[in-house]
C-alpha positions in Angstrom: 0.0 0.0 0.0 1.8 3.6 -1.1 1.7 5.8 2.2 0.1 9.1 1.9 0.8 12.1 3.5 -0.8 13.6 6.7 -3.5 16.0 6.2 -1.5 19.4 6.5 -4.4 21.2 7.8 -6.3 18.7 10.5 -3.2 15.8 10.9 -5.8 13.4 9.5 -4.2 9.8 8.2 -7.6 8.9 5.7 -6.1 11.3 2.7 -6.6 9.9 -0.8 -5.2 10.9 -4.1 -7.9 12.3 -6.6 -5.8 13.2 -9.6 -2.7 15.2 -9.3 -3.9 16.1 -5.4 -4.3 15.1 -2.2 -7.9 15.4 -0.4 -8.5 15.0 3.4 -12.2 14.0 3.6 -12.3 15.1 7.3 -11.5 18.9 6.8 -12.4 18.7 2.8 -8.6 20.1 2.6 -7.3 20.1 -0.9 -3.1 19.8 -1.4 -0.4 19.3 -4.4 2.7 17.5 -3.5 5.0 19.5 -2.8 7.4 19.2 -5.7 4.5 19.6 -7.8 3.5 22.9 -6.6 6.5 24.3 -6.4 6.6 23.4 -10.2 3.5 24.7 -10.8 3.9 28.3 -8.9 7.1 28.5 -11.3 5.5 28.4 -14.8 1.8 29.4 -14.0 2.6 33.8 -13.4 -0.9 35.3 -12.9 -0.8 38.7 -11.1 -4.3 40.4 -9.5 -6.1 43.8 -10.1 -3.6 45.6 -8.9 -0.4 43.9 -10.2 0.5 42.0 -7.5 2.0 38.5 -8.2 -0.6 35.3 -7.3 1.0 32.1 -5.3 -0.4 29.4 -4.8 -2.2 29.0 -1.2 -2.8 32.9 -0.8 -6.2 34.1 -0.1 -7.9 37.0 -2.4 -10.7 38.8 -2.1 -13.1 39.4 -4.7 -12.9 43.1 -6.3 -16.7 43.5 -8.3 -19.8 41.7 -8.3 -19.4 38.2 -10.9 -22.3 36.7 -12.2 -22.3 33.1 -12.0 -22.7 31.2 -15.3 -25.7 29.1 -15.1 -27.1 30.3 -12.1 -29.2 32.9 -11.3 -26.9 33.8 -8.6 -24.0 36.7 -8.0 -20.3 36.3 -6.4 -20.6 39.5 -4.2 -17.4 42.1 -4.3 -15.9 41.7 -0.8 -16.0 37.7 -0.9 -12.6 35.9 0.3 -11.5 33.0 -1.3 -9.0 30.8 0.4 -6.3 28.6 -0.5 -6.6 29.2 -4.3 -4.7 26.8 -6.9 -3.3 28.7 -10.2 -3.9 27.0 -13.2 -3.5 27.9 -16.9 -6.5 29.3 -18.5 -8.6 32.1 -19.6 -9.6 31.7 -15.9 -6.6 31.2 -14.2 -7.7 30.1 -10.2 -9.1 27.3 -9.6 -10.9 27.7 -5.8 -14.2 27.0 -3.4 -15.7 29.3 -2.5 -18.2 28.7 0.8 -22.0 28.4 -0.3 -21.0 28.3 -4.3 -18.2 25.4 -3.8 -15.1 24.4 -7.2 -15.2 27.5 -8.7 -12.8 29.2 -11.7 -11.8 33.3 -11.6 -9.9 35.4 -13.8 -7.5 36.6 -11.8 -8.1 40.9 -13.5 -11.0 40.4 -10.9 -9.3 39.5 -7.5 -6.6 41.2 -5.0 -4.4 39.4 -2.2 -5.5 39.3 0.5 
């Protein structure tokens, strides 16, 4: 059996693999190995509203009101999104976002936290 890592976030031993991630289904924490993400954060540059450079992990807050496609719903400006994942894209974070859940944002419409 491969041994997976620790949860980073709640120390939980029942993580699984989905993909190129790790998932703890006690804290619903999402992780990349740590080679990986380091790889990642090096060829993926996305930079927010106001220039700053995006990492991996940082938090951002959202800068306008987004509609959400398919849903009748809005993104309000002001919401913080945690622990976001850079990918490449038109819509280059991949995130959840509490009471909208996987969610993709351009990265002209956030600021760090």
């Amino acid at each position: 059996m491969i041994d997976l890592p620790n949860c980073p976030k709640c120390n939980s031993a029942y993580t699984y693999e989905d993909g190129s991630q790790f998932v703890c289904p006690e804290c619903s924490h999402e992780w990349m190995p740590a080679g990986e993400m380091e790889a990642t954060a090096e060829t993926i540059v996305a930079k927010d509203a106001n220039g700053n450079p995006l990492n991996n992990g940082d938090a951002v807050t959202v800068i306008k009101d987004l509609k959400v496609k398919g849903s009748s719903s809005v993104l309000k400006i002001g919401t913080k999104v945690k622990n976001i994942l850079l990918v490449e894209g038109d819509h280059d974070i991949d995130c959840k976002i509490d009471g909208f859940g996987p969610m993709k944002l351009k990265s002209e419409f956030v600021k760090k936290a």
